[in-house]
N, C-alpha and C positions, 0 to 999 in steps of 0.2 A: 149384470156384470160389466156392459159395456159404460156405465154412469159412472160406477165405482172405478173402472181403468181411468176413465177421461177426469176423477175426483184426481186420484191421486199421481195423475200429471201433472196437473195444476200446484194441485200441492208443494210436488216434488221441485219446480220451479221454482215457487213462493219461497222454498225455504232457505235455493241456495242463492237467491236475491235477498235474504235476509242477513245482514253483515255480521249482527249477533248468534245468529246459530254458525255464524262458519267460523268466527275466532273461538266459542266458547266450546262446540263440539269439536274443532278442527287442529285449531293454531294453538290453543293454550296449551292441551292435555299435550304435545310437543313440547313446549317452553318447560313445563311442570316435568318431564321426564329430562329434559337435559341439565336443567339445574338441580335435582334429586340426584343423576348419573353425579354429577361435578360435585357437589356440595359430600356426599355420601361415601364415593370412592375412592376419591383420597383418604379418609379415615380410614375405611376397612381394607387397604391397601400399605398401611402403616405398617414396618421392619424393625422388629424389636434390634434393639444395639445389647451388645454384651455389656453383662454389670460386672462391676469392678470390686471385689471384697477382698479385705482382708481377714487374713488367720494366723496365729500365733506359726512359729517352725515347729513345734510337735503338736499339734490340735490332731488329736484322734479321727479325724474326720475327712483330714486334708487330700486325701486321695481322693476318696469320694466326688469330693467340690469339683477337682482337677478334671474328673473325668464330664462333669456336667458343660455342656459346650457354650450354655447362654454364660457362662461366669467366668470371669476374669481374674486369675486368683493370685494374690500378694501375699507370699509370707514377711511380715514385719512382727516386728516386737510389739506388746501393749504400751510401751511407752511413747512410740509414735503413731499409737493407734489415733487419739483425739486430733494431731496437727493435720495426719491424712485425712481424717473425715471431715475438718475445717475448711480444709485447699481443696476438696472434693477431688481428691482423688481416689477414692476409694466409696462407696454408696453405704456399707457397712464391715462390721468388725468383729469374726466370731473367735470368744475369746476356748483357751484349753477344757473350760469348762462348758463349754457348747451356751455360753448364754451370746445375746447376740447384741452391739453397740451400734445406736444409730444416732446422729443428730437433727434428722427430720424423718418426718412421716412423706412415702411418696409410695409409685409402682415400682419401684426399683428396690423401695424396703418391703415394701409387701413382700416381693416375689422372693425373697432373701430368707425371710420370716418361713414360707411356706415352706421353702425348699429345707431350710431347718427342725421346723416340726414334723415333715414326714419321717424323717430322718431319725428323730429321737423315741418316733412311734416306732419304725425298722424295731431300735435297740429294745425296745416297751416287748416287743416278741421273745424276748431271752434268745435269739440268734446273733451272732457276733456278728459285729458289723463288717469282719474282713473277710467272713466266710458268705455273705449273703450275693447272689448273684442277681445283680440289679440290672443281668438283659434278662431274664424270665420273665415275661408278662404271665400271671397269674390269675390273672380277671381278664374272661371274653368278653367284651364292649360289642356292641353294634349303635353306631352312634349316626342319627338322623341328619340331613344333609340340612344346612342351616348356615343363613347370610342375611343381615339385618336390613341389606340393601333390597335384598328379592323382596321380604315382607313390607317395606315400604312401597314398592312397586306395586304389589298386590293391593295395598292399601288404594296405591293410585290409583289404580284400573279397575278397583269398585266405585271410585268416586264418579270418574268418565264413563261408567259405564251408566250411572245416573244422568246422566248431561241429555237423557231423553228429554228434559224436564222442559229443555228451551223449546225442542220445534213441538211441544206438547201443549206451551203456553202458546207460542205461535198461531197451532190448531185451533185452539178457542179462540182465540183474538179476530177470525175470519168469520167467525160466524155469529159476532156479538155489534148490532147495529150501533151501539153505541161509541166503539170502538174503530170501526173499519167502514171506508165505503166499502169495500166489500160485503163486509156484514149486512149492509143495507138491504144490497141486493138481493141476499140469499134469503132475507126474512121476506119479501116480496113475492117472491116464490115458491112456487112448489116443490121444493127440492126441500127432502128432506134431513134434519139436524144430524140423525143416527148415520146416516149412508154418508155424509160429509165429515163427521167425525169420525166411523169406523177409517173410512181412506186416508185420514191423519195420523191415525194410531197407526197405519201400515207404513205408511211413507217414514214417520218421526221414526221407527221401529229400523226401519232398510238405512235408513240416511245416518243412525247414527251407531248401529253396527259398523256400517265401513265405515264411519272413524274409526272405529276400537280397532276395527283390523290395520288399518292408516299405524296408529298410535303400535301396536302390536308387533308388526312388521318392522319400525323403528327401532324398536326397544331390542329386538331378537338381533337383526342386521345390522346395523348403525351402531347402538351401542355394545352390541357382545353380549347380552341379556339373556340366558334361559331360562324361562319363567314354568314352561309347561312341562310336566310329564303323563299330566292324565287329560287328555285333549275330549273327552267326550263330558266328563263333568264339568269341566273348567267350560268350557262352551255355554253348556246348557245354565249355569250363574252367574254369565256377563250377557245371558239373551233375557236372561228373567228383571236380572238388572236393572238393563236398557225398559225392557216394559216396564218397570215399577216406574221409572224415572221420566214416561209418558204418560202415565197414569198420576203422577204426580205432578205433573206440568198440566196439565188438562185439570186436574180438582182446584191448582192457583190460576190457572186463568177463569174458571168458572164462576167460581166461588166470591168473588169481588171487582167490584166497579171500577178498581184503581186503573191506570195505564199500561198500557205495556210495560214500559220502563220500569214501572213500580213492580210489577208484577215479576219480571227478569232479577230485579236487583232480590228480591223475596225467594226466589229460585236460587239467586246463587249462596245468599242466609243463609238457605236451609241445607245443601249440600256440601259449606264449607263447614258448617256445625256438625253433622252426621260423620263427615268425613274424620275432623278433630278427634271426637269420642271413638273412633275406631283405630286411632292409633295412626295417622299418615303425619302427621305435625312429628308426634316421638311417642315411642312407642313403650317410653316409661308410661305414657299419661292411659293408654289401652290396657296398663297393668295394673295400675291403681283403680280404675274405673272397675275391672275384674275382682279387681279384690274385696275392695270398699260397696260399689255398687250392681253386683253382675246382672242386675236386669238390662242397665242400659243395654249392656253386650250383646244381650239374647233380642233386644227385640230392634237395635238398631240398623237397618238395612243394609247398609254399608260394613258394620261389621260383621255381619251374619257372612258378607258376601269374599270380605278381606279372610275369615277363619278360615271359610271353607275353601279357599283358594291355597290357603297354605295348610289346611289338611290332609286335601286330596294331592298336593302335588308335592311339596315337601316330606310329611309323612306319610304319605299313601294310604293314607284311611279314608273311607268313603262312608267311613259308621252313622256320620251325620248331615249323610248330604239331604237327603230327602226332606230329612227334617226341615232342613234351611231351605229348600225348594217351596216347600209345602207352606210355609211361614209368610215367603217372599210374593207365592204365589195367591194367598191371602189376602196380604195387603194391595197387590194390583185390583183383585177383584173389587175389594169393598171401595178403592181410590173411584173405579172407574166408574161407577153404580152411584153412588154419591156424587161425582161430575156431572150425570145423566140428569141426575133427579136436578142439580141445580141448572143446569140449561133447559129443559121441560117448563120450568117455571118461570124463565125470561118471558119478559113482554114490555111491548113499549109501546108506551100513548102515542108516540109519533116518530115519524122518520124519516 
């Protein structure tokens, strides 16, 4: 016990003297939440403006419109229906016969379009349209809490919660003679490869939880962000995460001769790719993969970790967490074991 404390001092040292683990675990997953806040929340903070329509002076319907607050209503003649929608002053033109005049297609004619078709399904009922009481809501809704903003955050903070990958790679780079004087030393020695890797796996695991919590804290405080409402699942798949993403740092530094650097830039490949297919870029691309491809979905790490994050706390379903635990918890095992086996079978003609 006392080898392993004194391992992962060392470590713990190592890693915040390593300039790459503190931008990439630290500073960036920062950068990356306030240009997603800025890039993100101006859109879904967008104020639709009233639309501007015109309607003949008897159109059947005209009350109706009047009472609608997004629309902006013009009784004109059809004679200067085309010069209004020329001069845009008007977005569209519902003529006595309820068909509708536009001269482009836009959201302004959509919405025009829709509000019209509901309207002519009302009349589709045989209830007259000036008898129908259009405050009755008639359909109970319960409608899930949902912001495209939150779900890209999710995205992000499965991506960070992988960023284990650096002080992972780091861990192995210490104890490969080829690589580090350090390594040199330790293959000289008696000190064994398991008890200085398990102390990496602890330290990379602590050192880069508190970034998430760092990154977390920001996100809540700083930018107004509430991301959590089931605080005991959401936990327990940004700790597994973080494992997978040390156990995947550990199998790229093990696993080949190349450099650190080489080995880092191969680390961030592979999490900006995972991350991609899970939908943090746009989240049209997480829908087409679902539709066209769903394996990638099922078995990609990052989105296993992005769903179940807006599962459990969006919809408050917990039906598939375990699954994704169990999955997640898989892939660590067989990363870590496969690492093992390729470090057991270093050796070096000299050093």
């Amino acid at each position: 016990m006392k080898n392993l404390f004194r391992n992962c001092m060392y470590q713990e040292k190592n890693l915040y003297r390593d300039k790459t683990f503190v931008f990439w675990s630290l500073i960036y997953p920062l950068i990356m939440a306030i240009f997603f806040y800025t890039a993100f929340n101006g859109i879904m903070n967008i104020e639709l403006e009233k639309i501007d329509i015109g309607i003949g002076a008897e159109n059947p319907i005209g009350f109706i419109l009047e009472e609608i607050e997004l629309l902006n209503v013009h009784k004109i003649s059809e004679d200067k229906a085309n010069e209004k929608l020329e001069n845009e002053e008007i977005q569209g033109f519902i003529d006595n016969d309820l068909d509708l005049l536009v001269l482009k297609s836009g959201v302004n004619q959509t919405v025009i379009k829709e509000i019209l078709d509901q309207i002519k399904q009302i009349g589709k009922l045989n209830v007259p349209i000036e008898n129908f009481d259009f405050t009755v809501d008639y359909i109970q809704s319960t409608n899930q809490r949902a912001d495209a903003i939150i779900i890209i955050f999710y995205a992000l903070i499965a991506m960070v919660s992988t960023y284990g990958i650096f002080p992972g790679i780091e861990t192995v780079s210490l104890i490969q003679a080829n690589l580090t004087n350090v390594g040199k030393r330790i293959n000289i020695t008696p000190l064994k490869k398991k008890d200085f890797l398990l102390a990496g796996v602890i330290v990379s695991l602590t050192l880069n939880l508190l970034s998430n919590v760092v990154l977390l804290i920001f996100v809540k405080y700083l930018l107004k962000i509430e991301l959590f409402t089931e605080i005991k699942y959401s936990t327990l798949f940004i700790t597994i995460g973080n494992l997978f993403g040390v156990a995947l740092g550990i199998l790229i530094g093990s696993s080949n001769k190349q450099s650190i650097n080489v080995k880092t830039l191969l680390g961030i490949t592979i999490t900006l790719v995972l991350s991609f297919f899970s939908g943090m870029m746009s989240p049209d691309i997480k829908i087409l993969l679902d539709r066209k491809l769903p394996m990638i979905g099922k078995l990609n790490p990052i989105s296993i970790i992005t769903d179940n994050l807006y599962r459990i706390n969006l919809l408050e379903n917990t039906q598939y967490a375990m699954k994704g635990i169990m999955i997640l918890g898989v892939y660590c095992i067989i990363l870590i074991l496969v690492s093992y086996g390729f470090l057991r079978r270093k050796t070096y003609d000299s050093i």
